[in-house]
C-alpha positions as CSV (number, residue, x, y, z in Angstrom):
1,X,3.3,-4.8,-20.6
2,X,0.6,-4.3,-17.8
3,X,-0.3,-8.2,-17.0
4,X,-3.6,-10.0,-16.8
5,X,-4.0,-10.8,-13.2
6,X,-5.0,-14.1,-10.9
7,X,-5.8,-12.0,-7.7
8,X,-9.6,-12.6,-7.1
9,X,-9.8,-8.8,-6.4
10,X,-8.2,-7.4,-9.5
11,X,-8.2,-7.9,-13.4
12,X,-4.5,-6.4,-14.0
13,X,-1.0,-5.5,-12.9
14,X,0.6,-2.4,-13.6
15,X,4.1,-2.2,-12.3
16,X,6.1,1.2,-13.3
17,X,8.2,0.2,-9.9
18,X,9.7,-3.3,-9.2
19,X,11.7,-4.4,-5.9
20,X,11.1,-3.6,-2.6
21,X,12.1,-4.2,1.3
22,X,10.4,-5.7,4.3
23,X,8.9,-3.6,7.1
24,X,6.7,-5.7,9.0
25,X,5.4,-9.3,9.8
26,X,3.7,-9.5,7.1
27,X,6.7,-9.2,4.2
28,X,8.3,-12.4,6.1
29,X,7.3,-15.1,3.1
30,X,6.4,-11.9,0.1
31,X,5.3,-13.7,-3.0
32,X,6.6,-11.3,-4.9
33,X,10.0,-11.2,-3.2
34,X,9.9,-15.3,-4.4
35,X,8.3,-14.3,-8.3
36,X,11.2,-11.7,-8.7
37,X,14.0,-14.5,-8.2
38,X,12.1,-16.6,-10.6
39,X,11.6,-13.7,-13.4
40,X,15.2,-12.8,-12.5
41,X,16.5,-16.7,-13.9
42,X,14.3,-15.6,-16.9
43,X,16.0,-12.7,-17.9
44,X,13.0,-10.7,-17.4
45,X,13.1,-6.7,-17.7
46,X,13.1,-4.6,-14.3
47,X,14.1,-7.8,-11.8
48,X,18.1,-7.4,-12.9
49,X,19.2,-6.2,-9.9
50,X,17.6,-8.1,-7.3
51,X,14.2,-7.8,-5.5
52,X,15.4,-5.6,-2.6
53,X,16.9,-3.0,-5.3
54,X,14.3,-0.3,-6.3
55,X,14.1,-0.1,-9.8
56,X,11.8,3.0,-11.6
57,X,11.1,1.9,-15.1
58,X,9.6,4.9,-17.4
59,X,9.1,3.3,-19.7
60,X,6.1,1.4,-18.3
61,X,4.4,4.4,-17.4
62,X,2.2,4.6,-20.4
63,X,0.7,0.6,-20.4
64,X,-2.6,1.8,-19.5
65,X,-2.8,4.4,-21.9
66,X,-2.9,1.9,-24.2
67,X,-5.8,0.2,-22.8
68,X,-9.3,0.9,-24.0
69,X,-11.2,-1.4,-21.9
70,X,-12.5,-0.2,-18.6
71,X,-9.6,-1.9,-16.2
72,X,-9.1,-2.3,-12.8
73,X,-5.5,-2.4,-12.3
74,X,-3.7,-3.5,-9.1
75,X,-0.5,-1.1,-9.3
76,X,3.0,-2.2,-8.2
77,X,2.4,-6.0,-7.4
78,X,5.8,-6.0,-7.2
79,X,7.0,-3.1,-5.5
80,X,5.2,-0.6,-3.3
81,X,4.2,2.8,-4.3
82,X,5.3,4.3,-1.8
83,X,8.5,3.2,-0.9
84,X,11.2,6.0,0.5
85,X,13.5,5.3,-2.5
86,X,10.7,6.2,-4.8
87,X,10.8,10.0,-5.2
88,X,7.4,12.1,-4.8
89,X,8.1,13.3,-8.6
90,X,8.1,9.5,-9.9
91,X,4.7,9.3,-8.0
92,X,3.5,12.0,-9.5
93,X,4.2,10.4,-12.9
94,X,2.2,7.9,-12.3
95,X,-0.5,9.5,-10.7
96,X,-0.7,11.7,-13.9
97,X,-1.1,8.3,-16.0
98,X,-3.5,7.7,-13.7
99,X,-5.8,10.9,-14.3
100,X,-5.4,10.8,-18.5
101,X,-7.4,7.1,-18.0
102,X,-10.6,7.9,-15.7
103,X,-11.9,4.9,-18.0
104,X,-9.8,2.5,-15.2
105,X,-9.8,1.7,-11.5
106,X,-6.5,1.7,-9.6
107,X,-6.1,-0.1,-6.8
108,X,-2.7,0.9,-4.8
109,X,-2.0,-1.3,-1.8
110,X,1.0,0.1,0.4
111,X,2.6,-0.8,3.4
112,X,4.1,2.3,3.8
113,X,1.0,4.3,5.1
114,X,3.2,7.2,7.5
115,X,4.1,8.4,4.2
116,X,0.2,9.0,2.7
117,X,-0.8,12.0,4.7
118,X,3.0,14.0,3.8
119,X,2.6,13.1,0.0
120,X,-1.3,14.1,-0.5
121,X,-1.1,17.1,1.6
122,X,-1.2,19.5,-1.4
123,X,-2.2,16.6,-3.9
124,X,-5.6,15.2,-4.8
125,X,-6.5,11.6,-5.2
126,X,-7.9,11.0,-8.4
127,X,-11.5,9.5,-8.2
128,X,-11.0,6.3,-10.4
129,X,-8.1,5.5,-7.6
130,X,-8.9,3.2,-4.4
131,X,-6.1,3.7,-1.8
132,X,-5.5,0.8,0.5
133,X,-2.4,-0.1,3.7
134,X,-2.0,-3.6,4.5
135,X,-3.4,-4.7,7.8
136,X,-1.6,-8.4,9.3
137,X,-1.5,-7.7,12.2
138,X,-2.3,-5.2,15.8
139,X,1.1,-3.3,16.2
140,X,2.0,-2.5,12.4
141,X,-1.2,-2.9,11.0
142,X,-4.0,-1.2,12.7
143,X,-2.0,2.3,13.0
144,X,-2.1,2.0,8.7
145,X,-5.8,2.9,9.0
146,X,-5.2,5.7,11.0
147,X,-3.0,7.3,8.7
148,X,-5.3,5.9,5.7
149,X,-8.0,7.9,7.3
150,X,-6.0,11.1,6.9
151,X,-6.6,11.3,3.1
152,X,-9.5,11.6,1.1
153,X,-10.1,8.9,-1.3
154,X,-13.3,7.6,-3.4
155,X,-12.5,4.0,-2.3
156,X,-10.4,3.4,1.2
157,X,-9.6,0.2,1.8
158,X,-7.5,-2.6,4.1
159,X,-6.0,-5.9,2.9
160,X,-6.3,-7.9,5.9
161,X,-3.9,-10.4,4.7
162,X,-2.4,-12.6,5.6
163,X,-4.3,-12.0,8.4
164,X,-1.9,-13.5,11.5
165,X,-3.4,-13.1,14.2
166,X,-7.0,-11.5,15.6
167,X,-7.3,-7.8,15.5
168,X,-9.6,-7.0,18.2
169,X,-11.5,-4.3,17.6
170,X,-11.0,-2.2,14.3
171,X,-11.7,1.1,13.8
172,X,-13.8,1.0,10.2
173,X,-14.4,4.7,10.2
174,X,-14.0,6.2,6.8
175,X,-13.3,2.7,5.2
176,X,-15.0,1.8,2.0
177,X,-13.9,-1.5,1.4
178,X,-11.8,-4.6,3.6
179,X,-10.0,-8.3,2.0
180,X,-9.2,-10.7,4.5
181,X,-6.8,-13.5,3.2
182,X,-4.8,-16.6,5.0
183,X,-1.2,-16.7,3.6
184,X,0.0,-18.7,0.9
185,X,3.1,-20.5,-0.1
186,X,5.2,-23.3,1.4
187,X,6.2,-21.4,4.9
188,X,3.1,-20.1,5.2
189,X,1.4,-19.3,8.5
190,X,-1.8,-20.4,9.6
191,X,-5.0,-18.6,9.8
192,X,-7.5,-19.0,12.5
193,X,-11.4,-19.2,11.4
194,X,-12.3,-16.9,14.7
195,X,-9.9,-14.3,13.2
196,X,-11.3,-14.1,9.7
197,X,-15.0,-14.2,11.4
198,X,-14.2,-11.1,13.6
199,X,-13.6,-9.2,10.5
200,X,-16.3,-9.8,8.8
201,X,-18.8,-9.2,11.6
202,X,-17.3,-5.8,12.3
203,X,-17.6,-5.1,8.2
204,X,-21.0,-6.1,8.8
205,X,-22.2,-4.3,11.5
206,X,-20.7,-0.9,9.7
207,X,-21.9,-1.9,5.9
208,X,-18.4,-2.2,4.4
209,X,-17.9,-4.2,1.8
210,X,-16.3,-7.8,2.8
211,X,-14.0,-10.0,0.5
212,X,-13.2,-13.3,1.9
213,X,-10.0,-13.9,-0.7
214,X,-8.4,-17.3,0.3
215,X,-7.6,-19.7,2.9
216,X,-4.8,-20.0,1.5
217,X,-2.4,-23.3,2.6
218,X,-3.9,-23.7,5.8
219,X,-7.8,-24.6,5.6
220,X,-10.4,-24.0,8.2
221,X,-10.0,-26.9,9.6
222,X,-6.2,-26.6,10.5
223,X,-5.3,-29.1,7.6
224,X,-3.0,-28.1,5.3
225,X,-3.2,-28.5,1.5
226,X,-3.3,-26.6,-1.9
227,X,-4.9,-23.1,-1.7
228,X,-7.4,-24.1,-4.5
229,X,-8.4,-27.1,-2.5
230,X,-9.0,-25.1,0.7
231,X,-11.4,-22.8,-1.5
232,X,-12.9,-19.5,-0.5
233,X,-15.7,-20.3,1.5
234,X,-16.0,-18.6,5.1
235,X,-18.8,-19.6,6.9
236,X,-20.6,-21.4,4.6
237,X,-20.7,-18.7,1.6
238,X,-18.3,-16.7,-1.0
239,X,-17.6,-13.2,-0.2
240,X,-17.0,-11.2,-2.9
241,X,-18.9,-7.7,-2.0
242,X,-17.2,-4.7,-3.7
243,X,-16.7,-0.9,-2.6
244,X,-20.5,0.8,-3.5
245,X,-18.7,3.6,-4.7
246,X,-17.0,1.6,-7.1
C-alpha cells in the first residue's frame, strides 16, 4: 500500500518500482539503498531480490486510485522513475494512474534527467504532476536542469540535496520550485552554511519557491548530532515556501 510519508515536502509514497543503481555523488550513502536491506530481513514484498535489482510491481499501480483525499504523493522513494531498466510502456502505466486521479499531486524526483526530453517528446505531463532531477553537486547536477528545462511541466523543480558542495551560479530559468537539504545518516557528509545560503539567495532574487529541508547530521555549526536536533532553521527562519502553481 502507498505509505504515509516523513519527508517534510511530501504526505505519501507511492512506489510501483523498487531498486535502483548509483549514478552520481549523490547515491554514495542512498537511504533507500540502506531501508531496502532492512525491509528485505522483513520479508517485505518488492525488496526480494536486492536493492540494485529493478523490480516492476503491477500490482501497486492502482494504490492511488483508492485514495479519495487530495494527496501529494512522492512517487518511487525507492527506485527512480526513470531508470533504463524501466521500459517507457511501464511509465506509461503509471503516468495513466496518474491522469484517472487529478484529485493528487505527484511529485517524481529522478536522477536520470538525459532520459526526460526522449520520453516526453510525444507525451504530455499531466498537470497534477511536478517533475524534479536531483541537483548535489556542479558536474552531475547542474546539467539535470538543463535537460529539466526541456519539458513542459506545471511544477519544475530541483532537490538540492544533499547539497555537497557550492553550486556557483544556477541557472533558475523555467524552475518553479528548489529543496535544499544536508545529508543524513551515519557516513554522512557535511554541509556548508555558505552553500545552502547561495541557494536561497538566487531563489530569491528569481521568486522561486525555497524549502530549507534539513541540516541533516551535520549542523550549522560544523557539530555533528541527530538530524532532529540540528533542526531546520537557515538563517534564523523555517523555509517551507511551496510552488505558486501548486
Amino acid at each position: 500500500m502507498a505509505a504515509n510519508s516523513r519527508i517534510e515536502w511530501t504526505e505519501a509514497t507511492w512506489n510501483p518500482v523498487t531498486g535502483c543503481t548509483k549514478v552520481s555523488p549523490g547515491c554514495k550513502h542512498c537511504y533507500a539503498e540502506s531501508l531496502a536491506r532492512r525491509l528485505r530481513a522483513m520479508g517485505t514484498p518488492g525488496y526480494e531480490q536486492g536493492f540494485t535489482t529493478i523490480t516492476l510491481l503491477p500490482n501497486r499501480l492502482g494504490e492511488p486510485l483508492k485514495r479519495k483525499k487530495p494527496t501529494k504523493y512522492f512517487v518511487n522513494s525507492m527506485s527512480d522513475l526513470f531508470h533504463e531498466r524501466v521500459p517507457d510502456a511501464f511509465i506509461d502505466q503509471v503516468f495513466d494512474v496518474m491522469r484517472q486521479t487529478p484529485h493528487h499531486v505527484f511529485q517524481i524526483l529522478t536522477k536520470r534527467a538525459e532520459r526526460l526530453p526522449h520520453y516526453f517528446a510525444q507525451r504530455t505531463v499531466p498537470t497534477n504532476v511536478w517533475l524534479g532531477v536531483s541537483v548535489e553537486n556542479r558536474k552531475h547536477g547542474l546539467p539535470r536542469i538543463d535537460a529539466l528545462r526541456q519539458v513542459h511541466a506545471a511544477v519544475r523543480f530541483l532537490s538540492v540535496e544533499p547539497l555537497l558542495e557550492d553550486l556557483g551560479t544556477i541557472d533558475l530559468r523555467g524552475i518553479h520550485w528548489v529543496i535544499v537539504g544536508g545529508e543524513s545518516g551515519p557516513q554522512a557528509r557535511p554541509m556548508a552554511p555558505a552553500w545552502a545560503q547561495n541557494v536561497k539567495r538566487q531563489c530569491e532574487a528569481a521568486d522561486i519557491a525555497f524549502f530549507f529541508k534539513q541540516w541533516g547530521l551535520w549542523g550549522a555549526d560544523g557539530q555533528r548530532r541527530s538530524k532532529k536536533a540540528n533542526g531546520r532553521l537557515l538563517e534564523g527562519s523555517t523555509w517551507d515556501e511551496m510552488p505558486s502553481l501548486a
